[in-house]
SERO-552522 format. One line per 2 residues: their letters; for each residue x negated, y, z of C-alpha. Coordinates in pm, 1 decimal. Each point is the difference from the previous one (the first is absolute). Last residue first. Example, Ala and Ser with C-alpha at 12.3 -4.5 7.8 and 13.67 -1.06 7.14 Angstrom:
# SERO-552522
sa> -1367.0 -106.0 714.0  137.0 -344.0 66.0
# end
This chain:
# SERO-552522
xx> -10438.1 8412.0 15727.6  -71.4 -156.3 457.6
xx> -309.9 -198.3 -117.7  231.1 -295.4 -143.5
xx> 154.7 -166.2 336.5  319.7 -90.1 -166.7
xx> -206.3 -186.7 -251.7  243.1 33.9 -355.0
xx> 102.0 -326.7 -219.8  -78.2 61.5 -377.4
xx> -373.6 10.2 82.7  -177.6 354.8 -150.6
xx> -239.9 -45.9 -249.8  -359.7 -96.2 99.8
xx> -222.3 336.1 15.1  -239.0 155.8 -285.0
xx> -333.7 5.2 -102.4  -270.1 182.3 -192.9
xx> 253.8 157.5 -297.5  -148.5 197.6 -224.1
xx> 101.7 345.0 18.4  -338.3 127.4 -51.2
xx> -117.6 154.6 328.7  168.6 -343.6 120.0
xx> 307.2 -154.4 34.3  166.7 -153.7 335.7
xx> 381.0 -119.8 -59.8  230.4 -68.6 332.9
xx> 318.3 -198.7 -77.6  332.9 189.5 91.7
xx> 319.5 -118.3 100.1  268.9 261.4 26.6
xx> 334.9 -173.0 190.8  209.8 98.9 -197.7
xx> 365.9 20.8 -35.9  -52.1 315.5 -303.0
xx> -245.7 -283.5 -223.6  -370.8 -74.5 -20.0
xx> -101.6 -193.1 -253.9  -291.7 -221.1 77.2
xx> -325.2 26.2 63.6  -17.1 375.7 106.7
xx> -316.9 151.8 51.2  -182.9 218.6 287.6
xx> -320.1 90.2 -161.1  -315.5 70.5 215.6
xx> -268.8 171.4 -195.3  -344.5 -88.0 104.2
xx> -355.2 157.9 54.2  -288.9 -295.6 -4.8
xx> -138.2 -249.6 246.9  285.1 -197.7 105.9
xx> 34.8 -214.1 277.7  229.0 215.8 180.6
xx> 266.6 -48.6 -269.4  -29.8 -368.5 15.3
xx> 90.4 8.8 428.5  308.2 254.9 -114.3
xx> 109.5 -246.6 -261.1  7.3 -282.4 221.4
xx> 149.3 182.0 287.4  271.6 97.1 -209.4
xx> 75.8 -256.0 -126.0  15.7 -262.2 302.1
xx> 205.1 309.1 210.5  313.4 -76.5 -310.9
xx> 91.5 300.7 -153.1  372.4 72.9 -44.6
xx> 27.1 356.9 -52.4  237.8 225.9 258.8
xx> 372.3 91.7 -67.2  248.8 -74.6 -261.7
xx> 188.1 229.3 -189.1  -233.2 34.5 -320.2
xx> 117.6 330.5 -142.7  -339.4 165.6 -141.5
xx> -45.9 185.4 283.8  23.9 -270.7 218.6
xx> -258.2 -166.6 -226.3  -251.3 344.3 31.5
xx> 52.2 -30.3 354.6  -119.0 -370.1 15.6
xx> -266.1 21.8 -195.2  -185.6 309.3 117.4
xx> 54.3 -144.3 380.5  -181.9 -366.9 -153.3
xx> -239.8 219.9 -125.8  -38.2 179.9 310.6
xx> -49.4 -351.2 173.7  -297.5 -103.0 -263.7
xx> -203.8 342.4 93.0  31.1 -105.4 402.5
xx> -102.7 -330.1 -44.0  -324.9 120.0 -254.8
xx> -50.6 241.5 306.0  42.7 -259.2 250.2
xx> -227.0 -246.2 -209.7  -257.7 289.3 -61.6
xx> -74.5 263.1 -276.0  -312.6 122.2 -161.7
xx> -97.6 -294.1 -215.5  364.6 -150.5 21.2
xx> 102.4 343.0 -201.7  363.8 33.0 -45.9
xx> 262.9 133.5 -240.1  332.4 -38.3 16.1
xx> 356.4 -115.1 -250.8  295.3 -7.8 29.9
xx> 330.6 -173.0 -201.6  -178.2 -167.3 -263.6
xx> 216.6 -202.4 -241.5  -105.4 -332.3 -55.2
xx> 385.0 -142.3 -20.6  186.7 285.6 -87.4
xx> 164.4 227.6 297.5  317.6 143.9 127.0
xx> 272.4 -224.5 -235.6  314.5 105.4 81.9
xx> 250.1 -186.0 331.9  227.7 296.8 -87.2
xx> 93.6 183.3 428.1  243.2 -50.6 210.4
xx> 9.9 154.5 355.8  237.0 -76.3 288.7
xx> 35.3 162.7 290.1  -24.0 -133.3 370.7
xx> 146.8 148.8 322.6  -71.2 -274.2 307.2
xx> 283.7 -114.9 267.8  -24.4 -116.7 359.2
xx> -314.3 174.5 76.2  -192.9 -175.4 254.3
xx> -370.0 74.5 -103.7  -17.0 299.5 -191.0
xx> 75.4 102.0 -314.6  -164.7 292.9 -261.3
xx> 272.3 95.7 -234.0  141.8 -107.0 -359.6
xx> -151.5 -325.0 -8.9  -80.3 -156.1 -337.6
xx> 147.0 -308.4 -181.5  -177.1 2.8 -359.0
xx> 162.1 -141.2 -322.2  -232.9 -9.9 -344.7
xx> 143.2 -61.6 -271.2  30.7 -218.5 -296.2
xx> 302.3 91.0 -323.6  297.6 -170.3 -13.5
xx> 176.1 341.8 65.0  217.7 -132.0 304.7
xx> -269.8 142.3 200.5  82.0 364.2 23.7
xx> 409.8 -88.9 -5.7  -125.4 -189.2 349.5
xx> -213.5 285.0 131.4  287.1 233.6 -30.0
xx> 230.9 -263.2 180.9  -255.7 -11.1 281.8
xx> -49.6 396.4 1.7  383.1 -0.6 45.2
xx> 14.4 -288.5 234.6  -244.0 245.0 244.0
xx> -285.1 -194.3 139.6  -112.3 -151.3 417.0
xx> -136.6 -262.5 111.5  37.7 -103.4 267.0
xx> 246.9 -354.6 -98.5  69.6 -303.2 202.0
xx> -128.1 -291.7 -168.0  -330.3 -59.0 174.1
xx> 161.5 -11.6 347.6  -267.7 -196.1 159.5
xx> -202.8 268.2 203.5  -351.6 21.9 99.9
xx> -120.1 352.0 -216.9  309.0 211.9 24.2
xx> -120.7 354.0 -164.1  -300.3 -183.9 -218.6
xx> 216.9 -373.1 -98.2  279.1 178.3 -57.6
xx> -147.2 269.5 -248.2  -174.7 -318.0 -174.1
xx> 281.0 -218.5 -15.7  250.3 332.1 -163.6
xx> -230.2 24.2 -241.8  -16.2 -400.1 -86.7
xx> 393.8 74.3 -7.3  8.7 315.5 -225.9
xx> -191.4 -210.6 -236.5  239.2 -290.8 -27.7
xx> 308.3 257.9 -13.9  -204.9 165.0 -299.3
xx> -19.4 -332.8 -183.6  344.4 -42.6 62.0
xx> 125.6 327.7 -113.2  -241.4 -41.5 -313.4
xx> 205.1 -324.2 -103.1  328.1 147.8 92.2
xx> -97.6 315.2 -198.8  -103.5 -198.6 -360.0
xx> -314.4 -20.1 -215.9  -254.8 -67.6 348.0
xx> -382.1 107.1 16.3  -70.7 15.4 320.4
xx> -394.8 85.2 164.2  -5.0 -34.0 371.2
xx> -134.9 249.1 285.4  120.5 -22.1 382.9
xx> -79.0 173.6 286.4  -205.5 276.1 -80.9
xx> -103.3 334.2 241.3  148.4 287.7 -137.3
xx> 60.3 131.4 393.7  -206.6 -200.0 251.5
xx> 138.7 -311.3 91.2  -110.9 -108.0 367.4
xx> -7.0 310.6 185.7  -90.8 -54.6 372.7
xx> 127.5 359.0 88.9  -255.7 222.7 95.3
xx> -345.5 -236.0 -77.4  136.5 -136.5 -316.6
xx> 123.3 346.5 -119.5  -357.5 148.8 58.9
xx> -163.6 -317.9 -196.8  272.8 59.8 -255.4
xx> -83.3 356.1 -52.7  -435.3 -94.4 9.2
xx> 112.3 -306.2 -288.2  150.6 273.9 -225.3
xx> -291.7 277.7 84.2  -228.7 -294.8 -84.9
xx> 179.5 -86.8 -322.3  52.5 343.2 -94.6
xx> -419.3 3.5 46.1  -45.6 -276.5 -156.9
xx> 190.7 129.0 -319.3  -210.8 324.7 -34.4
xx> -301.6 -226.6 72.3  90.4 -178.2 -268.4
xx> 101.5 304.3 -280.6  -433.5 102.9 132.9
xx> -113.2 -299.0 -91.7  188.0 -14.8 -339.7
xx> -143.8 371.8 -54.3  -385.2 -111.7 120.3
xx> 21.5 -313.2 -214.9  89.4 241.9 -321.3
xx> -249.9 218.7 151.6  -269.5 -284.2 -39.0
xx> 118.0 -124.9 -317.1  -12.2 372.3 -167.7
xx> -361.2 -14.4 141.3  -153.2 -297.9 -63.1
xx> 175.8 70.1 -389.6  -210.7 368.0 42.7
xx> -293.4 -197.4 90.5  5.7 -218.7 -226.9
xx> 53.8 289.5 -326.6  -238.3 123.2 177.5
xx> -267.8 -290.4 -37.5  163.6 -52.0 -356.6
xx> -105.5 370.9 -75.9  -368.0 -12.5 120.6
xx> -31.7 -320.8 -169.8  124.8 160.9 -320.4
xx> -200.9 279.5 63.7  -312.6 -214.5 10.3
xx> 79.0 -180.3 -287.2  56.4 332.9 -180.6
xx> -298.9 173.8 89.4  -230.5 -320.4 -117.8
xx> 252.9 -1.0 -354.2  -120.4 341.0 -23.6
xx> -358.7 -41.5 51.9  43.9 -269.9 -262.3
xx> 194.0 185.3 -228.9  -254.1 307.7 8.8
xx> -299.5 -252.5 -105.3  239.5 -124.1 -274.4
xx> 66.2 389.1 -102.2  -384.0 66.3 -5.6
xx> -29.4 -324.4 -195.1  292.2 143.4 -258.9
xx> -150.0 376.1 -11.8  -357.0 -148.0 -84.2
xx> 205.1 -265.2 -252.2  192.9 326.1 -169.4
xx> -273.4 166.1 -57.5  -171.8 -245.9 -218.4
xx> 317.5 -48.6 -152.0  11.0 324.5 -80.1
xx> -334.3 58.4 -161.0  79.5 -282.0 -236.5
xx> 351.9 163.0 -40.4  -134.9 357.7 -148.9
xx> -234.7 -239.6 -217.6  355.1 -164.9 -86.0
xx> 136.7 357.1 -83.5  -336.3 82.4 -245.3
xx> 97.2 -258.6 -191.5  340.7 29.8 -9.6
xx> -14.5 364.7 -65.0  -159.7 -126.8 -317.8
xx> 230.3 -279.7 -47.4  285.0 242.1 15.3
xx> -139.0 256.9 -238.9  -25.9 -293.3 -290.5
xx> 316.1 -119.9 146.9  193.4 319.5 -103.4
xx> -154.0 13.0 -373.7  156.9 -325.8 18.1
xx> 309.4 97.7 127.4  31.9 273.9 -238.9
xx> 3.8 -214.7 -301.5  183.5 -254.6 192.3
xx> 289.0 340.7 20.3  -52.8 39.0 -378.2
xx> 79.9 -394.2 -74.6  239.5 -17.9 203.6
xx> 225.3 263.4 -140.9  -39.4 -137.0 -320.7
xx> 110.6 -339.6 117.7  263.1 160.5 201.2
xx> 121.0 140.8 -320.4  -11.0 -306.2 -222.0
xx> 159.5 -166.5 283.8  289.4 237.4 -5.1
xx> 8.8 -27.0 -388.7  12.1 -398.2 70.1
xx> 255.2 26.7 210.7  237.6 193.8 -256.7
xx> -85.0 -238.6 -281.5  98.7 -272.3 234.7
xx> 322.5 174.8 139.8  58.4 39.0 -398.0
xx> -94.5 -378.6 -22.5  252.3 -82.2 244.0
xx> 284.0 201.8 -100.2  -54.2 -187.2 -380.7
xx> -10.1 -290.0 143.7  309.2 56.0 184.6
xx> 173.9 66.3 -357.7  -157.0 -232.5 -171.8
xx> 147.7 -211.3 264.8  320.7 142.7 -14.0
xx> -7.2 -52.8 -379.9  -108.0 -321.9 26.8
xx> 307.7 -99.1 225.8  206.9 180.1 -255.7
xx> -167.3 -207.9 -278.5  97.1 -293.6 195.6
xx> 348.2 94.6 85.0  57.8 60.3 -429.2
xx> -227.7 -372.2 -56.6  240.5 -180.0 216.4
xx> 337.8 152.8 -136.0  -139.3 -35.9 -334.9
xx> -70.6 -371.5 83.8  380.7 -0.5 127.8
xx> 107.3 168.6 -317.4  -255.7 -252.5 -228.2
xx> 150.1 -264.0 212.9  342.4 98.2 -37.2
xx> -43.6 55.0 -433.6  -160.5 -300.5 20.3
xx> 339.0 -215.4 162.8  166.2 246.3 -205.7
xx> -133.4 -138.1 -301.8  -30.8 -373.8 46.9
xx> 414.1 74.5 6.8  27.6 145.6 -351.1
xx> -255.6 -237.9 -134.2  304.3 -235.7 135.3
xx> 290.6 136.4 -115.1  -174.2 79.3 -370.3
xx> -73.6 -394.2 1.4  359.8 -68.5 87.5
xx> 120.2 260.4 -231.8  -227.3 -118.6 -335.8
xx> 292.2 -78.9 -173.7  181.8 345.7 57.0
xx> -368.7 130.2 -147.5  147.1 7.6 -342.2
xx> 262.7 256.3 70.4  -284.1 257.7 77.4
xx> -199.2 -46.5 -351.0  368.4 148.4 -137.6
xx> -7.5 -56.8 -407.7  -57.1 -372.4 -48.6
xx> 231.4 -87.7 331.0  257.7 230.5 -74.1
xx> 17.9 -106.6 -344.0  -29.7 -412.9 68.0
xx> 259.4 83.0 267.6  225.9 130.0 -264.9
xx> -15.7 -246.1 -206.2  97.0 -245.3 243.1
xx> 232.1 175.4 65.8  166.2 1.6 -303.8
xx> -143.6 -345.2 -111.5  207.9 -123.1 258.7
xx> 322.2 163.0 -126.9  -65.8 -150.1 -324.3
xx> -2.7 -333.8 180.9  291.3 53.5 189.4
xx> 185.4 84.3 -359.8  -171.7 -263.2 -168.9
xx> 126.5 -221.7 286.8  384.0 98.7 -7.2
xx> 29.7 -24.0 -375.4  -99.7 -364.0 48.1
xx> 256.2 -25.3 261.4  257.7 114.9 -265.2
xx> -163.7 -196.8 -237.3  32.2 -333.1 207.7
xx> -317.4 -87.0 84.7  -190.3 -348.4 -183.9
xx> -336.4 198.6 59.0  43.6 322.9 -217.5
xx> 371.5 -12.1 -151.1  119.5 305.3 -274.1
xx> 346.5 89.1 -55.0  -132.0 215.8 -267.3
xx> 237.1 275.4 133.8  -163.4 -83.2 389.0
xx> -337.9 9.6 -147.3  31.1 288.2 -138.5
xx> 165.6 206.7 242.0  -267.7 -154.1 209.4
xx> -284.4 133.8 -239.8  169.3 322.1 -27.9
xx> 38.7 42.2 422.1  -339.5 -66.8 8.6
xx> -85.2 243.7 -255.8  145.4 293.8 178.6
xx> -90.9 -119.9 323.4  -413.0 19.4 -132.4
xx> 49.3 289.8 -122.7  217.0 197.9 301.7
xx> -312.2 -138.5 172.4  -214.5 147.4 -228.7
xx> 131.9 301.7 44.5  -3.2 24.9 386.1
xx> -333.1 -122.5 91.4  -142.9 262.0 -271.7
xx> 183.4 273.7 189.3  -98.8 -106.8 314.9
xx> -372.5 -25.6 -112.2  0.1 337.7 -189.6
xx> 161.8 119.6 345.8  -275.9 -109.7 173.6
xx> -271.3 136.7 -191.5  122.7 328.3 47.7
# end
């Protein structure tokens, strides 16, 4: 309402304030009136400008005295900038607000978990409160228990007193038993190890007894063998007996030409030998006797060609006798394997110098030497007899005699010992204990022919 009083107001008194200006320059004009050497018509011109300036400037001066808003238009710069310092604090109270709203949640949630805890707290302590109580009644009993307890203790440690007491008779009794025992045991245990010797005495001596025995078996083939070709000597002046070998070699050839001449070299010392026993005398060394199928040749030959060693033997297929004009061989091939480790004991026998003489000792050493050599050719070594030089073996037979004390004879190999052979052995005395007493020199590289007919 107040408004439109001050509209209405505005409006009248500047209808007013026109009115008159437009009388005074009427005026003015008619009185041809000059203000400041103007012409009156300018004249007329200013007062009417001037009463037009008082218009508004009268109504300013209204608006101004009655509206307390109008009058802060010249205090809009400083309004601007209070207006400014207040949203920069109106943001920082919101962003303190902010602040202070997440940390009163945060001590909410804490309250919160404090509040859990001290109810788990409250809840603990009522269970504590109880145990408490329950303590209590059951130390109550307790103690009335221990009052009993060190009562029966008492009279329980007399009990024990009287125990102990009993206990050290029973303990020197049981000491004196021990002893008595321990004299029992000690004299079992001697008992025991003397059997236990006599049972190893034992096993030794049958295992001697067996390899004995497998050597006589082979002496007596051999004697039946040498008893055939005595008969065959004396009816028909045989000269190769049937199996008999006349050539042995070890080849090892990658290719068939090289194994065919290796093969042709061995076929030719074979061929020597038969001619030199059916035609001893004569100078046609070249001309073959021998006799082998090509097929078995080329079979041997695609046998050979494998790159691997082996073992090549020239053997005659029948007994001959002097003055044949051809001899039947066949061929045999055999791996060129390892037989036997350096060290490794091939036979062994058991003698007694005390009770035994040289011939006997002699006679106990040359069935060893028989054991030997069959079990090697039944092992696979192809070559015949064991190298022993005469020097040896009288040495070691002469120290064996000397002795004064049960041995074991060990026939050893020094060296490997391979399918071509030959088996050389070393001779290896050891006592009751298996200690060694002695032993022979090791077999020389080059063989006596003479050496004691092995």
């Amino acid at each position: 309402m107040a408004g439109y009083i001050l509209v209405l107001s505005v409006l009248i008194l500047g209808g007013v304030i026109a009115t008159v200006g437009d009388r005074l320059g009427t005026k003015v004009g008619k009185a041809r009136l000059s203000l400041f050497n103007l012409r009156p018509r300018d004249t007329a011109v200013v007062i009417t400008i001037l009463t037009g300036g008082v218009v508004s400037a009268t109504t300013l001066g209204i608006l101004f005295a009655v509206n307390k808003e109008l009058r802060g238009i010249f205090q809009l710069e400083e309004l601007e900038s209070q207006r400014e310092t207040a949203q920069a604090e109106l943001e920082q109270v919101r962003q303190e607000k902010t602040a202070i709203e997440a940390a009163l949640t945060q001590a909410q949630d804490q309250q919160r978990e404090a509040q859990a805890q001290l109810t788990t707290i409250n809840q603990s302590l009522d269970q504590a409160k109880e145990r408490q109580a329950t303590t209590e009644a059951q130390l109550k009993t307790v103690a009335g228990q221990a009052t009993g307890l060190r009562q029966e203790a008492a009279m329980l440690q007399a009990e024990a007193d009287e125990l102990m007491q009993q206990r050290d008779r029973v303990q020197a009794q049981i000491e004196q038993r021990d002893r008595e025992i321990q004299k029992q045991e000690a004299l079992l245990a001697a008992g025991q190890a003397q059997i236990a010797k006599g049972q190893a005495q034992i096993a030794a001596g049958q295992t001697q007894i067996d390899q004995l025995e497998t050597a006589q078996q082979f002496l007596a083939q051999e004697v039946q063998q040498l008893e055939q070709n005595y008969r065959l000597l004396q009816t028909g002046s045989v000269v190769l007996a049937r199996g008999q070998v006349l050539s042995t070699a070890v080849i090892q050839s990658p290719s068939r030409q090289q194994s065919r001449d290796l093969l042709d070299q061995v076929l030719q010392q074979a061929n020597q030998v038969a001619q030199q026993q059916i035609r001893p005398g004569t100078d046609s060394a070249d001309e073959p006797v021998i006799q082998v199928p090509l097929a078995e040749v080329d079979r041997l030959i695609d046998e050979l060609s494998n790159g691997q060693p082996s073992v090549v033997r020239v053997l005659a297929a029948r007994n001959s006798v002097l003055g044949d004009s051809r001899v039947q061989v066949v061929l045999e091939v055999s791996p060129n394997r390892l037989i036997f480790q350096a060290g490794e004991v091939v036979a062994n026998a058991s003698t007694d110098p005390t009770q035994m003489d040289i011939n006997q000792l002699r006679q106990r050493l040359d069935l060893l030497l028989a054991a030997s050599q069959f079990r090697a050719e039944r092992a696979g070594i192809v070559s015949e007899g064991v190298p022993l030089r005469v020097q040896t073996y009288v040495q070691f037979l002469e120290q064996l005699a000397t002795q004064e004390q049960p041995l074991t004879i060990q026939a050893v190999t020094p060296m490997p010992i391979y399918t071509v052979g030959p088996l050389r052995l070393q001779f290896i005395a050891l006592d009751r204990d298996n200690h060694e007493v002695f032993r022979s020199l090791e077999p020389a590289s080059s063989l006596d022919p003479n050496g004691a007919g092995f």
